[in-house]
N, C-alpha and C positions, 0 to 999 in steps of 0.2 A: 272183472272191472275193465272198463275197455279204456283206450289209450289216451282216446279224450277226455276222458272221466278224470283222468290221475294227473293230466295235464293242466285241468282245470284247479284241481284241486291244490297241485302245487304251485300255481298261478294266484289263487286266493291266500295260500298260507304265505306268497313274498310280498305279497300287500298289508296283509296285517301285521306282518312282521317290521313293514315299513311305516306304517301307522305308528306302531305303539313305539318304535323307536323317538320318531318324531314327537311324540307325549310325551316321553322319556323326558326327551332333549330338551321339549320346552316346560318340564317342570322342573329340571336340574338348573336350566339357565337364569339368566335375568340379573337382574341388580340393586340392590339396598341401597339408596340416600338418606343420610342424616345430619345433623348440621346444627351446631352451635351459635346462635340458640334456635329451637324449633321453629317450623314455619316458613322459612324459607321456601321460594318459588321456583325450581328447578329445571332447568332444560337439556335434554341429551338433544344434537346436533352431529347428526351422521346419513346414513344413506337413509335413516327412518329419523324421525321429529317425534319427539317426546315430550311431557313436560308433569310435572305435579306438585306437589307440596310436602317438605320434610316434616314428619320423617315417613319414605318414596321407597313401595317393593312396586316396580316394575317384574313381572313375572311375564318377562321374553325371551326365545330363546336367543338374543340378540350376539353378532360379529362384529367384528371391525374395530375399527378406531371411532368415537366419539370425541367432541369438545362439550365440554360440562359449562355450562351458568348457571349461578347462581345467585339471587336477588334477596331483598329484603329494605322496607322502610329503614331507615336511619342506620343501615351500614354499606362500608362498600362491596360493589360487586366482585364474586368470585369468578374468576376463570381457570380454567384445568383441562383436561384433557388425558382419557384412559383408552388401554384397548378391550373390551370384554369378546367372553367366550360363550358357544351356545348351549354349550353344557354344563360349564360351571357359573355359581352365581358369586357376582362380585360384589363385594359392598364399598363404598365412599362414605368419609365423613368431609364435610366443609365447615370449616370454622370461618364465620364472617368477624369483620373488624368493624367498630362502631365508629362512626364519621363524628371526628372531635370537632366540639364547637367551634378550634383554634383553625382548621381546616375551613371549615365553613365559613367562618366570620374573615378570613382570610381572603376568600374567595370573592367574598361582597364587598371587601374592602378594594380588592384591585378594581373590580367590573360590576356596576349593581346588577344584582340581581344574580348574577353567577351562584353564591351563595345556598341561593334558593332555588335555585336549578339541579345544585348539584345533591342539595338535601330532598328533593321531590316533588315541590313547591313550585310547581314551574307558573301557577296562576301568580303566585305572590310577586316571585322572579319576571314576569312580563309588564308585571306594572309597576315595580320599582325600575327596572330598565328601560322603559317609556317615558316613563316621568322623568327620571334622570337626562336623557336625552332632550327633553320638549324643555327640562331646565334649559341644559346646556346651550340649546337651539335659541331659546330667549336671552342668553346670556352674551351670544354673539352675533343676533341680531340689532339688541341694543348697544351693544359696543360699535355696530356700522356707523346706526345711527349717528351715536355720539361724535364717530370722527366726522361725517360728515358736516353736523350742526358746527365742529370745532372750524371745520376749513372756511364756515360761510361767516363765520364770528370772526375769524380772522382775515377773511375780504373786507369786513361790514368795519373794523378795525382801521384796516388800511384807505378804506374811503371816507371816513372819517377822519385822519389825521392830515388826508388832501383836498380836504374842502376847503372854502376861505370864504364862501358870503354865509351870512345868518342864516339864508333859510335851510340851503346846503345843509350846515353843520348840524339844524334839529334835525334834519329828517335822518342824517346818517347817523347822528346821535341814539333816534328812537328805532332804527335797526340794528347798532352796534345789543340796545338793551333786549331787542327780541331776538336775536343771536344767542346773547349770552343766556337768556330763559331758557330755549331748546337744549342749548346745552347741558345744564343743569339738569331739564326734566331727562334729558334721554340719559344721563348720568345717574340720577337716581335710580329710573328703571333698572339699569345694567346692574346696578347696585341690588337693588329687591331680588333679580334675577337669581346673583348667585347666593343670597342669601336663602333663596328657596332650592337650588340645588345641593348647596351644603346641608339642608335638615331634610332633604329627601335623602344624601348618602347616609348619616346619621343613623337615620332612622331604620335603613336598609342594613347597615352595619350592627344594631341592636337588633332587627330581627333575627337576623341570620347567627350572631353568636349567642347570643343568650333567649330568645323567645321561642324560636324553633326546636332548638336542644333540650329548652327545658318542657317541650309536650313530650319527650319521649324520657324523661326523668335523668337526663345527663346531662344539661347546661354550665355554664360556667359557673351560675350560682348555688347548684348542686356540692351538696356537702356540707354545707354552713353549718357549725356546730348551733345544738341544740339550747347546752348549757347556757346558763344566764352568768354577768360578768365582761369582761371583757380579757384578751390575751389571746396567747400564737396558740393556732390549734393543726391537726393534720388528716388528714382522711385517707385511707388506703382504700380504694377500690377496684373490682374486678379490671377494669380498662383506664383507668389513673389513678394519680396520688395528687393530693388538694393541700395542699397548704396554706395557709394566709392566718391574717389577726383580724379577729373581732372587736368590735367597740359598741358595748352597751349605753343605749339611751333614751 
C-alpha cells in the first residue's frame, strides 16, 4: 500500500470521525419547552432565532446564552433567560400567570383602552381610545364655545344697562336675549359631551373587566354559585378565591 493510499485513507477516517461526532452532538443537544398551560408561543433569542409552540423539542446542537419568551392569549408575558449546551439537552418549564380582570379593568379605568391593549384586543382598545378622545375633544371644544358666548352676553349686558333711548334699549334688549341662547345652547352641548364621554369610559370599563375575561372563562362574574336561594358563598380556584352573596329573584 503506497503512502498515498494510507494518507488518504487516514484523511477519510478524521472526517467521518468528525461527521459522526457532529451527529453525536446534535442528537445529544437541544432543548424541551413546556409550559403551564400548554400552547404557549415560544421564542429562543440568541446568536440563532427560534420559535414554536409548548410543549417545544427544538433538537439543535445549540451554545450560548438565550433569552426565552413566552406568549399566550389571556396571560402575561414570560421572560427568562438560560445558557444551553451542544451536547446536552436542556429542558424549561414556564408557568404563565393569567391577567386578572382586576388588572385589566384597572388599566381601562386609568386610560381607555389600555385595558384592551393589554388583554390583546388592540381593535377594541383603538376605538374606545378614539372615541374617548373625539369625546373629550368635543367636551372642550364646547366649553370655548361657552366661554366665549358668556364674554359676549356679558358685553350685550353691559350695553344694555348703558342705553337710555327706547330704541337703543330693544335692540340691546334683543341681543342681551340671543347672548343668553348661545349660551345656553353651547352649555348644553358641553353638557351632552361629557355625558357621551362618561358611557364611553363606562362602557370601556365593563369591557375590559368583566366582557373580555369572561370569553376566556375567568371574569369577574365567574364563579357565581349555581345553588338556588340566596347567602355568602366562596369559590376556590386554580388562579383566585371568589367570595361574595347571592340573592335570588
Amino acid at each position: 500500500m503506497s503512502l498515498r493510499t494510507v494518507a488518504a485513507l487516514l484523511l477519510f477516517a478524521f472526517a467521518t470521525a468528525l461527521v459522526a461526532g457532529s451527529a453525536a452532538a446534535q442528537e445529544s443537544g437541544g432543548v424541551v419547552v413546556t409550559s403551564s398551560p400548554t400552547g404557549a408561543v415560544v421564542e429562543l433569542l440568541g446568536d440563532h432565532e427560534y420559535s414554536g409552540v409548548t410543549p417545544w423539542r427544538l433538537n439543535r446542537g445549540l451554545s450560548g446564552s438565550y433569552e426565552i419568551h413566552a406568549s399566550m392569549d389571556g396571560y402575561t408575558d414570560w421572560f427568562g433567560a438560560t445558557t444551553l449546551s451542544a451536547v446536552r439537552r436542556d429542558s424549561l418549564h414556564v408557568r404563565l400567570t393569567k391577567k386578572s380582570p382586576m388588572a385589566i379593568g384597572l388599566r381601562s379605568a386609568i386610560c381607555p383602552g389600555w385595558g384592551q391593549f393589554y388583554s390583546g384586543h388592540n381593535l377594541k382598545g383603538t376605538v374606545f381610545l378614539l372615541a374617548e378622545v373625539g369625546a373629550i375633544s368635543g367636551v372642550l371644544y364646547a366649553d370655548g364655545k361657552r366661554e366665549d358666548a358668556m364674554r359676549i352676553h356679558d358685553r350685550a349686558i353691559r350695553e344694555y344697562n348703558s342705553a337710555d333711548q327706547v330704541e337703543d334699549i330693544e335692540e340691546a334688549y334683543e341681543k342681551v336675549l340671543d347672548a343668553f341662547d348661545d349660551v345656553d345652547r353651547w352649555h348644553e352641548n358641553r353638557k351632552r359631551w361629557i355625558y357621551t364621554a362618561a358611557v364611553i369610559w363606562i362602557a370601556n370599563v365593563v369591557d375590559a373587566a368583566v366582557l373580555i375575561p369572561s370569553e376566556s372563562g375567568g371574569g369577574l362574574l365567574a364563579g357565581l354559585p349555581d345553588a338556588e336561594g340566596s347567602g355568602v358563598f366562596a369559590g376556590v380556584h386554580a388562579d383566585k378565591t371568589v367570595l361574595g352573596y347571592s340573592v335570588s329573584f
